[in-house]
TORKOL-201770 format. One record per atom (N, C-alpha, C): atom name; x negated, y, z negated; residue number from 1. Coordinates in nm, 3 decimals. Layout:
BEGIN
[site 'CA', [X, Y, Z], NUM]
...
END
This chain:
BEGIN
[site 'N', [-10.225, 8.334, -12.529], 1]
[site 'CA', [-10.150, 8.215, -12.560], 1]
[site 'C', [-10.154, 8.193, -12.711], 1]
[site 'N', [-10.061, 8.141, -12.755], 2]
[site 'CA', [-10.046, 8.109, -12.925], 2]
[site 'C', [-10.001, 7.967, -12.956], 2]
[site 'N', [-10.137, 7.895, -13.007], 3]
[site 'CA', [-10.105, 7.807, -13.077], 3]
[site 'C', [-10.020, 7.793, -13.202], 3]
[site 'N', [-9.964, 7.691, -13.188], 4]
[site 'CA', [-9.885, 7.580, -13.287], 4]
[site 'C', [-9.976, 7.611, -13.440], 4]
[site 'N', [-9.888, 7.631, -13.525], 5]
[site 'CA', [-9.986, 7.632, -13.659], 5]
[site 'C', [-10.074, 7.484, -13.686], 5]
[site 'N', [-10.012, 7.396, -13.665], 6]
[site 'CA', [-10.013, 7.226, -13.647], 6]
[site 'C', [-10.183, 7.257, -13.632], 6]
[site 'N', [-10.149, 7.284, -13.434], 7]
[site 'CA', [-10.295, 7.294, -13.414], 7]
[site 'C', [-10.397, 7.415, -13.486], 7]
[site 'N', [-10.422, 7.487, -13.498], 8]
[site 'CA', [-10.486, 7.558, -13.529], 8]
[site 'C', [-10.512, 7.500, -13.719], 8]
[site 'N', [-10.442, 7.458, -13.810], 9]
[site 'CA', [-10.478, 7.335, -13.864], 9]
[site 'C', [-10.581, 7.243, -13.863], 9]
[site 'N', [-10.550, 7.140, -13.734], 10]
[site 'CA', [-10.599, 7.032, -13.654], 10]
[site 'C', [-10.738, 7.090, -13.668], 10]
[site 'N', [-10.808, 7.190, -13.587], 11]
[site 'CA', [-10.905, 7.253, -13.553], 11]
[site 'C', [-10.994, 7.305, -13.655], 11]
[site 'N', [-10.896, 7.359, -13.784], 12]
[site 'CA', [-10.987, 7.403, -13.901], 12]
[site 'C', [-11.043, 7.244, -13.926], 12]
[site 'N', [-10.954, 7.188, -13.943], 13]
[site 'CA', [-11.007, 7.043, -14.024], 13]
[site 'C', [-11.134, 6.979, -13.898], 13]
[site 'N', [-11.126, 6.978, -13.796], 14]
[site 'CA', [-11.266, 6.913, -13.737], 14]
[site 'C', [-11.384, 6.983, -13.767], 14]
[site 'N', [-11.376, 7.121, -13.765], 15]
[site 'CA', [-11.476, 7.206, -13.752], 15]
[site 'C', [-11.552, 7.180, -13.896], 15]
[site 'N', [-11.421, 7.197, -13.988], 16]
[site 'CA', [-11.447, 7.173, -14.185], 16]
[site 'C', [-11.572, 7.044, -14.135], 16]
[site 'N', [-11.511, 6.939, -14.110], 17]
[site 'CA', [-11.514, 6.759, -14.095], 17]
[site 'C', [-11.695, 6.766, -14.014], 17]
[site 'N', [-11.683, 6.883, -13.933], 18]
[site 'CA', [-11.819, 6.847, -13.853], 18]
[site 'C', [-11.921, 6.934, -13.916], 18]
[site 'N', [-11.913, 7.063, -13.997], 19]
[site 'CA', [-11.993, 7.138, -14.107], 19]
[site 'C', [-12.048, 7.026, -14.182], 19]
[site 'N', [-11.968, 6.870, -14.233], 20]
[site 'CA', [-12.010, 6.825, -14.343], 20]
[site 'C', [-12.121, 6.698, -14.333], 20]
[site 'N', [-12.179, 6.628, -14.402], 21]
[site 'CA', [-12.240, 6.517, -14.351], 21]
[site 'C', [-12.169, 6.426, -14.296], 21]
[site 'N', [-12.174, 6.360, -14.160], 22]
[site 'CA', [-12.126, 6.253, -14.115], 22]
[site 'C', [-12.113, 6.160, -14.178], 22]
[site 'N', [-12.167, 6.140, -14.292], 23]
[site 'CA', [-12.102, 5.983, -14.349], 23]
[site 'C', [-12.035, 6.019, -14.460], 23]
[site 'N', [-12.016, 6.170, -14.519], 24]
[site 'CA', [-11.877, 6.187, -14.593], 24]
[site 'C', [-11.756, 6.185, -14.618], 24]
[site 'N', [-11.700, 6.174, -14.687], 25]
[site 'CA', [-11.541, 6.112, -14.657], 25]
[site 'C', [-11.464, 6.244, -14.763], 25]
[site 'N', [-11.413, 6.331, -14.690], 26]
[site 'CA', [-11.361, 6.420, -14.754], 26]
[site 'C', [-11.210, 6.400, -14.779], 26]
[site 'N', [-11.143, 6.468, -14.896], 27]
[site 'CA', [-10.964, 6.411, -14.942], 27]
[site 'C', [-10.933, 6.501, -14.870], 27]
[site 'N', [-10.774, 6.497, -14.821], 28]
[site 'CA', [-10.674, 6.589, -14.753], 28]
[site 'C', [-10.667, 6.683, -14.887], 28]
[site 'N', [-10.681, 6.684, -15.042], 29]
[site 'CA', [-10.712, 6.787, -15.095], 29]
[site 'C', [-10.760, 6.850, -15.104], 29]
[site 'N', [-10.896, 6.804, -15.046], 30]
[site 'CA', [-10.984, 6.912, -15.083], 30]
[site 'C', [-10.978, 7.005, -14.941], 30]
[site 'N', [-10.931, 6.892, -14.813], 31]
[site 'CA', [-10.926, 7.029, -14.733], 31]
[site 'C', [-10.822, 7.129, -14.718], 31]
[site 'N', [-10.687, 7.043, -14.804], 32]
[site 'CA', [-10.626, 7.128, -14.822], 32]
[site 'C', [-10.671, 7.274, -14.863], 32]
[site 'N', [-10.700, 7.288, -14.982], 33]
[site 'CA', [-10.750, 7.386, -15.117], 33]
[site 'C', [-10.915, 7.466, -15.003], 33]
[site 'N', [-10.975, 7.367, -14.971], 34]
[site 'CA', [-11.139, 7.463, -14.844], 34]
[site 'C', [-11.051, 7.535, -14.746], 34]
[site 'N', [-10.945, 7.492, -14.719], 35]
[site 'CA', [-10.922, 7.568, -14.558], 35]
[site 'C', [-10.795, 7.686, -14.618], 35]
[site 'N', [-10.826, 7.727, -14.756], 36]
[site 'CA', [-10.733, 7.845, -14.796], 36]
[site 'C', [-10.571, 7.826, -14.824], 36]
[site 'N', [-10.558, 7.700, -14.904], 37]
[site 'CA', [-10.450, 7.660, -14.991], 37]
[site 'C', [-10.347, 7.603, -14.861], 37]
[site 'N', [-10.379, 7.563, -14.776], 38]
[site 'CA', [-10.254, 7.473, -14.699], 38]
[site 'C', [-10.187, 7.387, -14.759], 38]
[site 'N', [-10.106, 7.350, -14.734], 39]
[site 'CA', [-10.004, 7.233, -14.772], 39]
[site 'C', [-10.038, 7.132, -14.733], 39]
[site 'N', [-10.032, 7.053, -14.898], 40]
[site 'CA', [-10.123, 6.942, -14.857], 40]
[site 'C', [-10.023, 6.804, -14.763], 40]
[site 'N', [-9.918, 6.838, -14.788], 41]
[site 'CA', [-9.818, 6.770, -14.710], 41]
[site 'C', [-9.830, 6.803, -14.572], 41]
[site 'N', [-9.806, 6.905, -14.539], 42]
[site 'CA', [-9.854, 6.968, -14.397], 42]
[site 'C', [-10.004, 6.902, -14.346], 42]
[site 'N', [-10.048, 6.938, -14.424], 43]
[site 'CA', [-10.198, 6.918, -14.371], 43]
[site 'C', [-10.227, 6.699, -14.334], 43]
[site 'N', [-10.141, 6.652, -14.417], 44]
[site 'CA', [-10.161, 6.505, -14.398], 44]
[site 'C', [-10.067, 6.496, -14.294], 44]
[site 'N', [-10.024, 6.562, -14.228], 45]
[site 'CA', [-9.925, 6.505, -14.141], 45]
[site 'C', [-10.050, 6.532, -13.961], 45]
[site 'N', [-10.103, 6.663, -14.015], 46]
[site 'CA', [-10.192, 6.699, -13.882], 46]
[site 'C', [-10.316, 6.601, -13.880], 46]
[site 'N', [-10.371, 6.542, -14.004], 47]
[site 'CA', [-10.482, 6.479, -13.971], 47]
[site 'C', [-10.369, 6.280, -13.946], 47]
[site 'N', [-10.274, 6.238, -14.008], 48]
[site 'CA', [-10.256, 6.164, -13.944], 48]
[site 'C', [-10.264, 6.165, -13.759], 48]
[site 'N', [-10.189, 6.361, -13.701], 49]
[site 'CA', [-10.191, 6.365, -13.574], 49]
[site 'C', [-10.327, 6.359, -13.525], 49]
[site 'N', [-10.426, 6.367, -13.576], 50]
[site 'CA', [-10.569, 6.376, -13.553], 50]
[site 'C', [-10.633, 6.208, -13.537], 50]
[site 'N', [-10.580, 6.104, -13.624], 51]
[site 'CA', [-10.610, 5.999, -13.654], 51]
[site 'C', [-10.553, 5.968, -13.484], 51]
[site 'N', [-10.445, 5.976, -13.484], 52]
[site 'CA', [-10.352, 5.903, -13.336], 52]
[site 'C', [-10.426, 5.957, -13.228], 52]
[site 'N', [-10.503, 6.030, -13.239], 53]
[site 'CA', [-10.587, 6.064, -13.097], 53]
[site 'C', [-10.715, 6.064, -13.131], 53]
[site 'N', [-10.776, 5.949, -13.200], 54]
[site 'CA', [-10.909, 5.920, -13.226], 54]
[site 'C', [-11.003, 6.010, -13.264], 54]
[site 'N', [-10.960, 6.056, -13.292], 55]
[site 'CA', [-11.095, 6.207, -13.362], 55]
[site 'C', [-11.118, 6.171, -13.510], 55]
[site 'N', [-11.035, 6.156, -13.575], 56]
[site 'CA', [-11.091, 6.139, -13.720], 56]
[site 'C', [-11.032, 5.948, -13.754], 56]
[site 'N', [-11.121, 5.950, -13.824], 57]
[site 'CA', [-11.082, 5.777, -13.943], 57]
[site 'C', [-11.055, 5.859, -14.090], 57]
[site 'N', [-10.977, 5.780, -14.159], 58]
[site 'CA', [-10.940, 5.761, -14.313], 58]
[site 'C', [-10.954, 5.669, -14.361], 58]
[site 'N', [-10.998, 5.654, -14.494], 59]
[site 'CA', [-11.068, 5.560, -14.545], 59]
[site 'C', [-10.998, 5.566, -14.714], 59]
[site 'N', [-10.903, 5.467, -14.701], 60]
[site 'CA', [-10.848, 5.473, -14.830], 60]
[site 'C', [-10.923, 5.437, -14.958], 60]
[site 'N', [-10.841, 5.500, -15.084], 61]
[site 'CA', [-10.928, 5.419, -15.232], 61]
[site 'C', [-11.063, 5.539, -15.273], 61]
[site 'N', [-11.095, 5.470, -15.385], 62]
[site 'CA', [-11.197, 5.586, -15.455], 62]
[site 'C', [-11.321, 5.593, -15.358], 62]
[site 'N', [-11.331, 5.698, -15.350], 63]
[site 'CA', [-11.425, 5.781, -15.275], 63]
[site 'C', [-11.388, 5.734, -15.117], 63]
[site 'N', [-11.284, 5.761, -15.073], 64]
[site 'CA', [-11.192, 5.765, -14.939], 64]
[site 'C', [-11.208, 5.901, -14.915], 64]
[site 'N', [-11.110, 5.945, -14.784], 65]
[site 'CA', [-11.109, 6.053, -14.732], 65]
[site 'C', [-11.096, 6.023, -14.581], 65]
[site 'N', [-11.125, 6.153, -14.560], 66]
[site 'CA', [-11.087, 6.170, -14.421], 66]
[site 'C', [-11.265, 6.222, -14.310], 66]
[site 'N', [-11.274, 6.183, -14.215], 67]
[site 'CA', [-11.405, 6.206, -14.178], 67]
[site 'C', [-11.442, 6.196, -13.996], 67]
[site 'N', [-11.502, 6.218, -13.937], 68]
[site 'CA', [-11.486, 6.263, -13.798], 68]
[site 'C', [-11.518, 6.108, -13.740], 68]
[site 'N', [-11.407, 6.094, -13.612], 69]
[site 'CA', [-11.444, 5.933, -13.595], 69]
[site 'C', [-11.565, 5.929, -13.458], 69]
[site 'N', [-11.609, 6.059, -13.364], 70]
[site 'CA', [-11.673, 6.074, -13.322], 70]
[site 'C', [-11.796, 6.212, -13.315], 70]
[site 'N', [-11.866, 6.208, -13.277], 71]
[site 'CA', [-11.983, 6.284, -13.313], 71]
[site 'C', [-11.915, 6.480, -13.247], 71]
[site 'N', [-11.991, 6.556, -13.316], 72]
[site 'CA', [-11.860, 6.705, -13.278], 72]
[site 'C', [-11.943, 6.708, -13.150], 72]
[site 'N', [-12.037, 6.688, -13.072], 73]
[site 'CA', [-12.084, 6.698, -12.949], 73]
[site 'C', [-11.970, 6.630, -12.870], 73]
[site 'N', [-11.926, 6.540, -12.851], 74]
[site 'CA', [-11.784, 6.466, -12.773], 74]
[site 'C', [-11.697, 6.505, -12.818], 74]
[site 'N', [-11.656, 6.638, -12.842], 75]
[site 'CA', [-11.525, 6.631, -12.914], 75]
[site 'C', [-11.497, 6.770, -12.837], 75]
[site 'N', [-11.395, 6.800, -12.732], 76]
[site 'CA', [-11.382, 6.924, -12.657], 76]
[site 'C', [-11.290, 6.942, -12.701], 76]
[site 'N', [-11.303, 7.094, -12.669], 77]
[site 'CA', [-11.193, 7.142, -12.750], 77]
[site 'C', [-11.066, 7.199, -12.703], 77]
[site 'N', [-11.072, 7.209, -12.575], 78]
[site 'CA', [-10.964, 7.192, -12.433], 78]
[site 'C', [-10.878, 7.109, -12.472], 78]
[site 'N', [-10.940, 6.931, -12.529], 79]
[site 'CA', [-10.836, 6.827, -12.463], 79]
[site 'C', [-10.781, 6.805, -12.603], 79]
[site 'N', [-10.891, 6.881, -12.744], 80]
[site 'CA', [-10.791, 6.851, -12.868], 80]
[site 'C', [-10.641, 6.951, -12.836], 80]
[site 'N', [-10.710, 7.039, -12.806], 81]
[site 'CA', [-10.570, 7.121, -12.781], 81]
[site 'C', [-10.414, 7.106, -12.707], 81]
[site 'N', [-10.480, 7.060, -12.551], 82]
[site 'CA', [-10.430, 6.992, -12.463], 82]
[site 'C', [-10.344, 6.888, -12.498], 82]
[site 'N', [-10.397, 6.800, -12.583], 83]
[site 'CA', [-10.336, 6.649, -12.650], 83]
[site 'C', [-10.194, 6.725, -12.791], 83]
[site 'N', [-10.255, 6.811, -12.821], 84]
[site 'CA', [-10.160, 6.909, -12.956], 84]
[site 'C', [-10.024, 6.925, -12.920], 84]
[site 'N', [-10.079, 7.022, -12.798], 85]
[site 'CA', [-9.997, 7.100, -12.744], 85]
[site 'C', [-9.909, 7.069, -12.620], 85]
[site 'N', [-9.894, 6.887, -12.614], 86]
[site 'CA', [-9.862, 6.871, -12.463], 86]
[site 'C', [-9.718, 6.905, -12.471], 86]
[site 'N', [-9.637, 6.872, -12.582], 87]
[site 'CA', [-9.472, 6.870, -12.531], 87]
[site 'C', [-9.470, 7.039, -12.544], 87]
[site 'N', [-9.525, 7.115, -12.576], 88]
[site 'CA', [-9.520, 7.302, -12.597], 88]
[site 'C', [-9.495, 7.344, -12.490], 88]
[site 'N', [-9.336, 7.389, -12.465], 89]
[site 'CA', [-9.280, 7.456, -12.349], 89]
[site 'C', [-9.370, 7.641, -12.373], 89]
[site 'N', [-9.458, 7.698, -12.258], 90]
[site 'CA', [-9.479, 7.819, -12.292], 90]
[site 'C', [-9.358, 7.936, -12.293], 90]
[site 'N', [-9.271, 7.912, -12.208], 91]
[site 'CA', [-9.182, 7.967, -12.177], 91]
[site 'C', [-9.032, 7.866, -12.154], 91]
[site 'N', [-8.969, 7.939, -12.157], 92]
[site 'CA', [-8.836, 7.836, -12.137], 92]
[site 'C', [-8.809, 7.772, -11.982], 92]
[site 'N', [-8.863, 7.801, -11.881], 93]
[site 'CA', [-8.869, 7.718, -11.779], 93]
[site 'C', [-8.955, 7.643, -11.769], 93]
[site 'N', [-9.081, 7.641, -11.875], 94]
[site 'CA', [-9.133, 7.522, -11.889], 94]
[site 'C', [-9.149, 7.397, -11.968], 94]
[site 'N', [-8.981, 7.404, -12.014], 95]
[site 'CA', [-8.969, 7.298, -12.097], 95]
[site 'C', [-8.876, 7.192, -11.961], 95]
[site 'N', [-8.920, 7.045, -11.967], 96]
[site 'CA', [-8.915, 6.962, -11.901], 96]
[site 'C', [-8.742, 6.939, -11.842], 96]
[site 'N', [-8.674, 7.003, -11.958], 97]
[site 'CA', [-8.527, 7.009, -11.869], 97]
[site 'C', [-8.483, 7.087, -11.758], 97]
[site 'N', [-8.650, 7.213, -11.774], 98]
[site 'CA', [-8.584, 7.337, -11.688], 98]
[site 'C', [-8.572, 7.490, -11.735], 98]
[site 'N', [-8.532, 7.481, -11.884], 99]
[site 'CA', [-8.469, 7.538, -11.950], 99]
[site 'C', [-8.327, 7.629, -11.864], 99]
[site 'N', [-8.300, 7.743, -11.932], 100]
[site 'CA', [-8.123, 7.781, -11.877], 100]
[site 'C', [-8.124, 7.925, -11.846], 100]
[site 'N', [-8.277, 7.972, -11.778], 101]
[site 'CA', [-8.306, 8.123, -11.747], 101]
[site 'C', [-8.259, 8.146, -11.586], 101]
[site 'N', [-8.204, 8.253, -11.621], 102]
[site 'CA', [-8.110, 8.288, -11.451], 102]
[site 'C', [-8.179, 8.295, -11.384], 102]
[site 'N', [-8.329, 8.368, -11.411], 103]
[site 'CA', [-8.385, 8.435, -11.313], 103]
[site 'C', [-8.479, 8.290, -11.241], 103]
[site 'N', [-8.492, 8.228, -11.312], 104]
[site 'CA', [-8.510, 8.108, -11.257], 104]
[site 'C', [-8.590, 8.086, -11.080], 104]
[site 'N', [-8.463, 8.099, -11.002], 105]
[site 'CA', [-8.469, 8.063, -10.862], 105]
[site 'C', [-8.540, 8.170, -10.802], 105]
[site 'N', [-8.572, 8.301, -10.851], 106]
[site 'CA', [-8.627, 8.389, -10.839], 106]
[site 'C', [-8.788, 8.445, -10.900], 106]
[site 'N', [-8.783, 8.405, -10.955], 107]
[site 'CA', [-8.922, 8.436, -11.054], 107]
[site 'C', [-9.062, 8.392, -11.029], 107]
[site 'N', [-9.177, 8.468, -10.998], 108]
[site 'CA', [-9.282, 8.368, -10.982], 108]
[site 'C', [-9.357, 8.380, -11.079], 108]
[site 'N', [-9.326, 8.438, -11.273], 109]
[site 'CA', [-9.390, 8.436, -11.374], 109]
[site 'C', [-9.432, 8.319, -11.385], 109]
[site 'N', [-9.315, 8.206, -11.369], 110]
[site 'CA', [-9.406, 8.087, -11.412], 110]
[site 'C', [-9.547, 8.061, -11.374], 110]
[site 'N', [-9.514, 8.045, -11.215], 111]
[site 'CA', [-9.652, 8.034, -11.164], 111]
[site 'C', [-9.811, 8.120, -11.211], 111]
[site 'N', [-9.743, 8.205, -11.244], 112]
[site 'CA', [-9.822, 8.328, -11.309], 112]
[site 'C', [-9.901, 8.251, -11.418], 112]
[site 'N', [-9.785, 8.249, -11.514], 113]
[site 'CA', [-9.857, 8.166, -11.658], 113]
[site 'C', [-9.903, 8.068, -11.684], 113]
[site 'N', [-9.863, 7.940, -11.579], 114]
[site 'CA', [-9.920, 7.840, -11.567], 114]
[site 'C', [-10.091, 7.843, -11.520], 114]
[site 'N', [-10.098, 7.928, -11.429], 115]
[site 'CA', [-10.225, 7.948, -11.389], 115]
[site 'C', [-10.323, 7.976, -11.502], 115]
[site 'N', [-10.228, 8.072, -11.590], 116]
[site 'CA', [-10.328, 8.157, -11.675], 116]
[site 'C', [-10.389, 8.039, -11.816], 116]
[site 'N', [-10.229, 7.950, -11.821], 117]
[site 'CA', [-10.254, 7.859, -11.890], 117]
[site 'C', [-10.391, 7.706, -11.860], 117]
[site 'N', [-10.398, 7.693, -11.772], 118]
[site 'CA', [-10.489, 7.607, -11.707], 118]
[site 'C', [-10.618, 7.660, -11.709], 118]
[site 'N', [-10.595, 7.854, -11.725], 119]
[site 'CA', [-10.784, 7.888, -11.713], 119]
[site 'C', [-10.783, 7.861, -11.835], 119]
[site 'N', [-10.704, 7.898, -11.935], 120]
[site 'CA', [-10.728, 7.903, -12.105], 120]
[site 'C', [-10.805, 7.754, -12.154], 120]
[site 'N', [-10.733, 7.663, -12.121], 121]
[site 'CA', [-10.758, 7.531, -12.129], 121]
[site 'C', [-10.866, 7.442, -12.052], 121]
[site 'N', [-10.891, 7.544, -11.922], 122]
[site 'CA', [-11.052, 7.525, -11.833], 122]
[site 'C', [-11.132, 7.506, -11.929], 122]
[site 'N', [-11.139, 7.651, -11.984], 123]
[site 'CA', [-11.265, 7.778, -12.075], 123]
[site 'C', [-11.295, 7.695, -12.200], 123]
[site 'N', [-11.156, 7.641, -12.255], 124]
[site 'CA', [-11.145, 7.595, -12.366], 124]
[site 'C', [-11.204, 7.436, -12.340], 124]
[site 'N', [-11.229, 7.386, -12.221], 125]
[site 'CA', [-11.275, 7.259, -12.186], 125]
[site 'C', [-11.448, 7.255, -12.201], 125]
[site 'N', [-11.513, 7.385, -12.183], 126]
[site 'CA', [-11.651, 7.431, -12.186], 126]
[site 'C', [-11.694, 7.402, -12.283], 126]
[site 'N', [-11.630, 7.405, -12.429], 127]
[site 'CA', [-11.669, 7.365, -12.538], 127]
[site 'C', [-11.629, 7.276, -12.587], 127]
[site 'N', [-11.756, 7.217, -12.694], 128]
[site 'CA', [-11.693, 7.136, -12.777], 128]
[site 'C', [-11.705, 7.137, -12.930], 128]
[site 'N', [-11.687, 7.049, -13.025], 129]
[site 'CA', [-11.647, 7.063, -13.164], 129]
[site 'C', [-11.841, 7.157, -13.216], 129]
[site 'N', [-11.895, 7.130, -13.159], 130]
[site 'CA', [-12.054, 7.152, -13.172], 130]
[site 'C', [-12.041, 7.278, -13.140], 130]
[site 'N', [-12.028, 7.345, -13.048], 131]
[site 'CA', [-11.969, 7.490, -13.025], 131]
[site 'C', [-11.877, 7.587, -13.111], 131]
[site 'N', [-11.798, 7.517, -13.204], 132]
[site 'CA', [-11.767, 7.584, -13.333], 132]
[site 'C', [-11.798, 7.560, -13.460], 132]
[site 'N', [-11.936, 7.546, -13.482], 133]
[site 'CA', [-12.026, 7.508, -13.643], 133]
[site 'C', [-12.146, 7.604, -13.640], 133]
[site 'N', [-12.134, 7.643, -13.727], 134]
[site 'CA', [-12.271, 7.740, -13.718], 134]
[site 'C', [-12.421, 7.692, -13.703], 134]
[site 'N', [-12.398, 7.563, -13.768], 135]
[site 'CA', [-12.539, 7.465, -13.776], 135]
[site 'C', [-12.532, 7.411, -13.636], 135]
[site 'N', [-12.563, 7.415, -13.508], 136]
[site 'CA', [-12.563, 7.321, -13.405], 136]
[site 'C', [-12.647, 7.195, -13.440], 136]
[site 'N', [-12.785, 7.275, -13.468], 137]
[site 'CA', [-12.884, 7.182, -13.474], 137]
[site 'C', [-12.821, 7.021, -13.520], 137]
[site 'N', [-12.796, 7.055, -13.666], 138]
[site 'CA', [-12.750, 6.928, -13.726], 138]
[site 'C', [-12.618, 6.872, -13.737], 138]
[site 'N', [-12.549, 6.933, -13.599], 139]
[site 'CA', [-12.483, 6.810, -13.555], 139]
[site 'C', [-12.437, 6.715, -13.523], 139]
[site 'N', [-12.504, 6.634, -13.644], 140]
[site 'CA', [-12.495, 6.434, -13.537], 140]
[site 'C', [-12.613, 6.470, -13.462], 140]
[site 'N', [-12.672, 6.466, -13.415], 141]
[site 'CA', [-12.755, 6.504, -13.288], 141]
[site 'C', [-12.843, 6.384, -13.250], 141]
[site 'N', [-12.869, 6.328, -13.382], 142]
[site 'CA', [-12.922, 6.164, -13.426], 142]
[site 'C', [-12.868, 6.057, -13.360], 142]
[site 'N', [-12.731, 6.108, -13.386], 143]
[site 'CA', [-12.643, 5.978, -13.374], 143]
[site 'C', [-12.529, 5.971, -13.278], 143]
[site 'N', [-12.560, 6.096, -13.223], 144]
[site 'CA', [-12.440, 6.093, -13.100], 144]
[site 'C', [-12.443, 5.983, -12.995], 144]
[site 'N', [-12.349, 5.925, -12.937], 145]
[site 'CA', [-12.359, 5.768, -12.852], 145]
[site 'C', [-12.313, 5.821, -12.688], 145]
[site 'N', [-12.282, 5.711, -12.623], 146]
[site 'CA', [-12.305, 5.733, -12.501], 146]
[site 'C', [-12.124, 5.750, -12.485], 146]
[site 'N', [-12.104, 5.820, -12.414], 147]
[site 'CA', [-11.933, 5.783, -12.376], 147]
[site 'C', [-11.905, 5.663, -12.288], 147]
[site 'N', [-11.817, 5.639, -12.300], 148]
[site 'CA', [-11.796, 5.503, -12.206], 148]
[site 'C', [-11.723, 5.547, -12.083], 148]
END
């Protein structure tokens, strides 16, 4: 399966966000320029998409930035994806109109890929943001809270 550049983006920046101290407030420049010269326009558009699904806060004004709004232990990496990637037709019969493939009435690929798509996103449910940092240990580990 192939992610959206968007996401795969999204994902550098939590992982960047959870490497760093929790009470740092890093600029969309600098992760622009750390995560290998992205666009910093691009890149403010994915952490606003990051902001809208509660994972990160921004904190405007000198010494602002951008910074993880929950601990990388709660943060799976299934449902960041999942949440990314919901309108992503994999194929053209799985875009919500139908799409306009003949074979259509005949075909049981979909079913095929859908399946395959649901283990991807299982597997990918196993982990979370803590599962891609090299430091586990000092993960939040202090300060992680209870889910509600």
């Amino acid at each position: 399966m192939r992610l959206l550049a968007s996401t795969d983006f999204a994902l550098r920046v939590l992982i960047y966000l959870a490497s760093e101290p929790p009470d740092l407030h890093v600029s969309v420049e600098t992760l622009a320029r750390e995560l290998g010269g992205l666009s910093r326009n691009h890149l403010h558009k994915v952490v606003q998409d990051l902001v809208a699904l509660g994972l990160v806060r921004t904190v405007r004004g000198k010494g602002g930035g951008v910074q993880l709004a929950l601990p990388p232990a709660q943060i799976r990496i299934g449902t960041v994806v999942r949440q990314l990637e919901a309108d992503q037709a994999l194929v053209e019969c799985f875009r919500t109109d139908g799409g306009a493939c003949v074979l259509t009435p005949r075909c049981r690929l979909k079913g095929m890929l859908g399946g395959a798509r649901r283990s991807f996103l299982r597997d990918l449910d196993a982990h979370t943001l803590t599962d891609c940092i090299e430091t586990r240990a000092e993960a939040w580990q202090a300060v992680e809270t209870p889910l509600d």
